[in-house]
Every structure is written in C-alpha cells, then in structure tokens.
N, CA, C and O atoms as CSV, one atom per row, in Angstrom:
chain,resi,resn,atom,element,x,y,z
A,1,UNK,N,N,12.343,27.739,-37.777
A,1,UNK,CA,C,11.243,27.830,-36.850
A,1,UNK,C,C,10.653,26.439,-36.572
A,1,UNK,O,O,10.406,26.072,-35.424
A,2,UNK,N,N,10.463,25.776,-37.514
A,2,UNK,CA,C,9.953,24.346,-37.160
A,2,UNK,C,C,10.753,23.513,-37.020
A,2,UNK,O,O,10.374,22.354,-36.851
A,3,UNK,N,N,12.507,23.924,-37.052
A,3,UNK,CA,C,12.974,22.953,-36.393
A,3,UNK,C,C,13.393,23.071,-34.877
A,3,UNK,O,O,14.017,22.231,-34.228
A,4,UNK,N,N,12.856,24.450,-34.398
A,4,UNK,CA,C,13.031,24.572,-33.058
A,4,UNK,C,C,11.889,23.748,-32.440
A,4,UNK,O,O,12.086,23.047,-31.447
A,5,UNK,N,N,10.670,23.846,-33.054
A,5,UNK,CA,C,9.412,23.216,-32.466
A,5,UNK,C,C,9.904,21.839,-32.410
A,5,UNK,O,O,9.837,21.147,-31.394
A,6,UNK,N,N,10.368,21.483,-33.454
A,6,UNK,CA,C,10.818,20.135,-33.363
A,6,UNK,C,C,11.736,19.225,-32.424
A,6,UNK,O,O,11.792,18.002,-32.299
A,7,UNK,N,N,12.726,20.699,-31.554
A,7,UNK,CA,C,13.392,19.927,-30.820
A,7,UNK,C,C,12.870,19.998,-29.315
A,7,UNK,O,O,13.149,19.154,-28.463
A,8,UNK,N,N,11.922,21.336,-29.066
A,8,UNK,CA,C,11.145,21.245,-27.967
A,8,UNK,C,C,10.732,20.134,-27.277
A,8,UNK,O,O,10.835,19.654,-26.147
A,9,UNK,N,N,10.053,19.800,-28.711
A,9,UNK,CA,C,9.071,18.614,-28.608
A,9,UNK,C,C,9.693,17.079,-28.002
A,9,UNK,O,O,9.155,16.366,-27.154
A,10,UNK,N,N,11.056,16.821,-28.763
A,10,UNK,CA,C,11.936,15.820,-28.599
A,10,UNK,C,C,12.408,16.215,-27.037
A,10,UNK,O,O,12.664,15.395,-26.155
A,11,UNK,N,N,12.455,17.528,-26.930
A,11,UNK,CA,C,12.817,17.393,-25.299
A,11,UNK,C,C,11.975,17.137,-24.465
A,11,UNK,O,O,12.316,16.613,-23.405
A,12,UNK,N,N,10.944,17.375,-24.675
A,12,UNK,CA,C,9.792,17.536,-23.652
A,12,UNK,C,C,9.266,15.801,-23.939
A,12,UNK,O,O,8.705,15.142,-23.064
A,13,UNK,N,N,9.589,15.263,-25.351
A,13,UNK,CA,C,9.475,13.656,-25.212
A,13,UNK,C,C,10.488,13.230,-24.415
A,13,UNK,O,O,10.077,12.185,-23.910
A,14,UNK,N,N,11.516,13.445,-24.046
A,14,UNK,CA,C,12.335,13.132,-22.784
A,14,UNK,C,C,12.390,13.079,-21.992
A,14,UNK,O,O,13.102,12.293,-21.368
A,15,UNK,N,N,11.505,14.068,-21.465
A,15,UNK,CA,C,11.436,14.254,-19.878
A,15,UNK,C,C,10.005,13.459,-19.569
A,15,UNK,O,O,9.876,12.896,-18.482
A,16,UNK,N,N,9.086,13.434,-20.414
A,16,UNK,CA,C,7.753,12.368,-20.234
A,16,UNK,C,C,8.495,10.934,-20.120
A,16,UNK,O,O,8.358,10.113,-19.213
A,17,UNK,N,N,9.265,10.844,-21.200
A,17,UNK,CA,C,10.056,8.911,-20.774
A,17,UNK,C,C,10.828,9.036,-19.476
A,17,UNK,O,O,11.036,8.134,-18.665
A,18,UNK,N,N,11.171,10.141,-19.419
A,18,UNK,CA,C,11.803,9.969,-17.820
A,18,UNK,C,C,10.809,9.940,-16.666
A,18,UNK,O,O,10.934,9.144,-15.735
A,19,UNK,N,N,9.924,10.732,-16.739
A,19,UNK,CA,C,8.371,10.937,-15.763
A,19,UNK,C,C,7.565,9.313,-15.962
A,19,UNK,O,O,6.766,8.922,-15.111
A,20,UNK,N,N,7.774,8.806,-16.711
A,20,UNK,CA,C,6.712,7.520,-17.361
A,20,UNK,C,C,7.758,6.699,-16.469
A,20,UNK,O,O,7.296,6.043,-15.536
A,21,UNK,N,N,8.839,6.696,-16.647
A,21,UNK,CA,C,10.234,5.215,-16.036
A,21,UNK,C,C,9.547,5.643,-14.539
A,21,UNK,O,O,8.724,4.793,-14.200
A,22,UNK,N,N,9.642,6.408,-13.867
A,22,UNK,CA,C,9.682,7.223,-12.572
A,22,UNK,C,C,8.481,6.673,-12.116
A,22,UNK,O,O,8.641,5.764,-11.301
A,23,UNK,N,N,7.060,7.016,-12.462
A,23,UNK,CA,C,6.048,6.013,-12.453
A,23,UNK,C,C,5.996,4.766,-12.284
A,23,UNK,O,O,5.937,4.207,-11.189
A,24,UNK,N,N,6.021,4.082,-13.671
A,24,UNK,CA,C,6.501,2.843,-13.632
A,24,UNK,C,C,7.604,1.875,-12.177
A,24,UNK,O,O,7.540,0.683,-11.879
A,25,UNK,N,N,8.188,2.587,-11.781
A,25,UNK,CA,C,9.230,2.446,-10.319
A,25,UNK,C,C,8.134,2.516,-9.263
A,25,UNK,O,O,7.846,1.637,-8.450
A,26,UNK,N,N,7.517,3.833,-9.431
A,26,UNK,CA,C,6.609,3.797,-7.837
A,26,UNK,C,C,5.743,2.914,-8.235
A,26,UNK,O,O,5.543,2.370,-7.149
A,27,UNK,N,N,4.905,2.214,-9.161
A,27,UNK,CA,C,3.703,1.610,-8.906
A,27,UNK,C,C,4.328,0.188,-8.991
A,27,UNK,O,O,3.542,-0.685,-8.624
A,28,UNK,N,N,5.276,-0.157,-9.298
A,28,UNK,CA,C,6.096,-1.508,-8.845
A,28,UNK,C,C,6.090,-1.461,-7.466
A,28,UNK,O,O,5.397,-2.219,-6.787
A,29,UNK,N,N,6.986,-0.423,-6.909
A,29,UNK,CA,C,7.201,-0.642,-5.467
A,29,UNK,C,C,5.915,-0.702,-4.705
A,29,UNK,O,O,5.978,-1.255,-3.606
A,30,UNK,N,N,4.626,-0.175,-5.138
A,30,UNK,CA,C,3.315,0.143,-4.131
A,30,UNK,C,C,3.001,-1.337,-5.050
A,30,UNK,O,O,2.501,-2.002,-4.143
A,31,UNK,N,N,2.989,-2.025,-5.967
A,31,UNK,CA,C,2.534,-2.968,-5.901
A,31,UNK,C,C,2.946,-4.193,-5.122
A,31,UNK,O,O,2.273,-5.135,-4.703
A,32,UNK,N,N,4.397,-3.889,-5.032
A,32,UNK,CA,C,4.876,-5.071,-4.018
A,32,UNK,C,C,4.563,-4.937,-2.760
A,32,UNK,O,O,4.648,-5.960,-2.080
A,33,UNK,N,N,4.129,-3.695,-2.105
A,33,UNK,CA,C,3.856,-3.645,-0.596
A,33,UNK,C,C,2.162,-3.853,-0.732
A,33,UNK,O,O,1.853,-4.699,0.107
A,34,UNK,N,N,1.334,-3.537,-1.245
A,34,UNK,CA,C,0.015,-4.196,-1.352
A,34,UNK,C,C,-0.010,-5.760,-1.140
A,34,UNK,O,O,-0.742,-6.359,-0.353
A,35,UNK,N,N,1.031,-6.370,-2.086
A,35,UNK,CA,C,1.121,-7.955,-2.168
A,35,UNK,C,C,1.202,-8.323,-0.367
A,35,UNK,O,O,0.829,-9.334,0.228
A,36,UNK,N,N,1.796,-7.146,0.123
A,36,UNK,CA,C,2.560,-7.889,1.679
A,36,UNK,C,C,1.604,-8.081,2.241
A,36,UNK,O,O,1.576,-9.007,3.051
A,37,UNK,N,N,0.353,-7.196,1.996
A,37,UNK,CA,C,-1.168,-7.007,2.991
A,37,UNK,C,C,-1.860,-8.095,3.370
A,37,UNK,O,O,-2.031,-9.009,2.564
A,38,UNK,N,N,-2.192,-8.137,4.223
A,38,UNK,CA,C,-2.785,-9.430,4.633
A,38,UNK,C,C,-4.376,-9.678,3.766
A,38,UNK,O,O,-4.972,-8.636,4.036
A,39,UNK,N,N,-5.034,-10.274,3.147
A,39,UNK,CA,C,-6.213,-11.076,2.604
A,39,UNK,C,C,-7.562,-10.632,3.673
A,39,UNK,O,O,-7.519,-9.922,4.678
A,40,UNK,N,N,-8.472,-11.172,3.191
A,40,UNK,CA,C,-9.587,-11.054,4.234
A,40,UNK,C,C,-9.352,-12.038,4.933
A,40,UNK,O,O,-9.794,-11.763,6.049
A,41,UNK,N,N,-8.675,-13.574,4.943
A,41,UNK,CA,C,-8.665,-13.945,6.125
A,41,UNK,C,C,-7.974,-14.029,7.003
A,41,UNK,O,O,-8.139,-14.572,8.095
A,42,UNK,N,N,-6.553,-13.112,6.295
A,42,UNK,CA,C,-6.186,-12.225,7.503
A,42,UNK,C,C,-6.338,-11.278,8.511
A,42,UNK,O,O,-5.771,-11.042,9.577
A,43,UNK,N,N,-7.471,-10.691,7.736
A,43,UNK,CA,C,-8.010,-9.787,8.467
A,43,UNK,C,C,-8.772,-10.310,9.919
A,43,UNK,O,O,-8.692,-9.998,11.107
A,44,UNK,N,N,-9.696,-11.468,8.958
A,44,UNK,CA,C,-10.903,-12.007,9.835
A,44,UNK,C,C,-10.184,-12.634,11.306
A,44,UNK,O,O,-10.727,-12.786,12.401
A,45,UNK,N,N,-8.679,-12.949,10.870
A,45,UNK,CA,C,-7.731,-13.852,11.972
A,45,UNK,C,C,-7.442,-12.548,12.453
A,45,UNK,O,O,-7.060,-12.957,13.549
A,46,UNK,N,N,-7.328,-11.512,12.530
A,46,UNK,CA,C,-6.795,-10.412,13.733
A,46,UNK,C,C,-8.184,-9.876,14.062
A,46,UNK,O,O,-8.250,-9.451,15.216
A,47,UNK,N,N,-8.942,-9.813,13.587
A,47,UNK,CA,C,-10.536,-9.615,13.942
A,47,UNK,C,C,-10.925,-10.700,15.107
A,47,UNK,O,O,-11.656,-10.339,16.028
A,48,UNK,N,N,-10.379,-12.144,15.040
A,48,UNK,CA,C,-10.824,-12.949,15.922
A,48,UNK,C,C,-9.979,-13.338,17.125
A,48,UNK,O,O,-10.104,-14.146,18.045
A,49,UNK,N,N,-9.247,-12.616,16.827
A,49,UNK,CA,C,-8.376,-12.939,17.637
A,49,UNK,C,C,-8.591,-11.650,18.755
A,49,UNK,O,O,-8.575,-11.841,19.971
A,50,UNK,N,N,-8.780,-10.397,18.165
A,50,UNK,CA,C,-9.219,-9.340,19.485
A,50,UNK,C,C,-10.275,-9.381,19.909
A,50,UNK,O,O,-10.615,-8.590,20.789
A,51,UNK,N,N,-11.226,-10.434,19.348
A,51,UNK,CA,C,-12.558,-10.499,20.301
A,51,UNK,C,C,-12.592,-11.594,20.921
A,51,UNK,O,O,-13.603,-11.693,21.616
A,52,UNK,N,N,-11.555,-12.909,20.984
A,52,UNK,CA,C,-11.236,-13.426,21.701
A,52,UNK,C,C,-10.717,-12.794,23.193
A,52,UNK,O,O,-11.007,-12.983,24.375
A,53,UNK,N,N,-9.962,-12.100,22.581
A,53,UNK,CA,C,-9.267,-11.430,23.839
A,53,UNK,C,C,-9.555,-10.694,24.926
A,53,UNK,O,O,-9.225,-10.692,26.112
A,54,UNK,N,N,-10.387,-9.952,24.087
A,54,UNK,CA,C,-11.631,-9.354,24.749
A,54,UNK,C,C,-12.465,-9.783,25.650
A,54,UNK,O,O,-12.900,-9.178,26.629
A,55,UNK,N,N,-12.687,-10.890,25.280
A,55,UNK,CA,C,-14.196,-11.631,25.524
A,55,UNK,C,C,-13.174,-12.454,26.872
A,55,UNK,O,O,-13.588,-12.294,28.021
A,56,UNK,N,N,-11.889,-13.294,26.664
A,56,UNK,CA,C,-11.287,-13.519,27.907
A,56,UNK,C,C,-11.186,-12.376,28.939
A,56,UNK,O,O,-11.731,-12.509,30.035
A,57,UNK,N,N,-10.500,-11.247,28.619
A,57,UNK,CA,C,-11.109,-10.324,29.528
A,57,UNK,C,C,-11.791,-9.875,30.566
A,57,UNK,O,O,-11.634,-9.629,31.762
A,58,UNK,N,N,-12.774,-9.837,29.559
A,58,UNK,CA,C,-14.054,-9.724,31.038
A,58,UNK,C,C,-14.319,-10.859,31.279
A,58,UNK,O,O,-15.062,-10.832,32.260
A,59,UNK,N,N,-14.085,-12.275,30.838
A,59,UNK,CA,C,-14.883,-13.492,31.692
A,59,UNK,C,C,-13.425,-13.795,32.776
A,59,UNK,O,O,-13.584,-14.693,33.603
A,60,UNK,N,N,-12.339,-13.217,32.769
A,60,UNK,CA,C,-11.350,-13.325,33.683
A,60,UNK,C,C,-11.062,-12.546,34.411
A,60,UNK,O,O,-10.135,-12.853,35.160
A,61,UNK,N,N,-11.612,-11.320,34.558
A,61,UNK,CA,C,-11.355,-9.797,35.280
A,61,UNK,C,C,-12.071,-9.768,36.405
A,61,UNK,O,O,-11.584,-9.200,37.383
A,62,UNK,N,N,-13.706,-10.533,36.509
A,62,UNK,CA,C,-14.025,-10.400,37.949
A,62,UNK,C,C,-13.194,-11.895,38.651
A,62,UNK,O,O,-12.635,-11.526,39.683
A,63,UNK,N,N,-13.082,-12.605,38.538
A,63,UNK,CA,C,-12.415,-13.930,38.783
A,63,UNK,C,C,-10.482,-13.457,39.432
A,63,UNK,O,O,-9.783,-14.009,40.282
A,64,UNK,N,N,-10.239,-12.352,38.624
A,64,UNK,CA,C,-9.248,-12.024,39.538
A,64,UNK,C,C,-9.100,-10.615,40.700
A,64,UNK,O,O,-8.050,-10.170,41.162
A,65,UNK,N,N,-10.667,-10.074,40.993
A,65,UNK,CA,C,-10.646,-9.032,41.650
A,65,UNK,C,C,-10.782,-10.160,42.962
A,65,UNK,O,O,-10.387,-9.583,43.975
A,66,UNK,N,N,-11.220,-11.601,43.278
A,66,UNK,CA,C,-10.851,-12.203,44.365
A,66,UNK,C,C,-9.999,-12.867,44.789
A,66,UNK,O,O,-10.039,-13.250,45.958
C-alpha cells in the first residue's frame, strides 16, 4: 500500500518537472519578446512623432484646399 503511494507520488513528481520545464520555456520566450518592446522613449518618439503629424496636418490642409 505505501509503495503504491509511493509511486503515485514519483509520477505525479514527473509530470510537475515536466509542467515546471514547460513554464520555464514560455516565460523565456515572453521574456525575450518584452525585451523587443520599445522603452518610454520609445514610446515618447511615436507619441511625437503623431502629433507632429497631426499638427502638420491641419497647418497644411487649408493651404492645400487653394
């Protein structure tokens, strides 16, 4: 009887080291695509850059309705 418990257990420790490796894989891979993300002053550079654009926009939009 307790050596059945015993091998349960060893199995079910198997399949956790396999579930733990499996883990370990996805939070590598989501850590390397986080790394790709751009910073805040990347951000702030696509932030300035569409209110540049913007802002040309309308100071160029009535200038070409003549």
């Amino acid at each position: 009887m307790l050596e059945a418990r015993v091998a349960r257990l060893e199995d079910d420790m198997k399949e956790l080291k396999s579930d733990m490796k499996n883990v370990r894989d996805r939070l590598a891979k989501i850590e390397g695509e986080i790394s790709r993300l751009p910073g805040y002053p990347g951000i702030a550079l696509v932030v300035g850059v569409i209110v540049a654009l913007s802002t040309a926009a309308q100071i160029f939009a009535p200038l070409m309705k003549h």
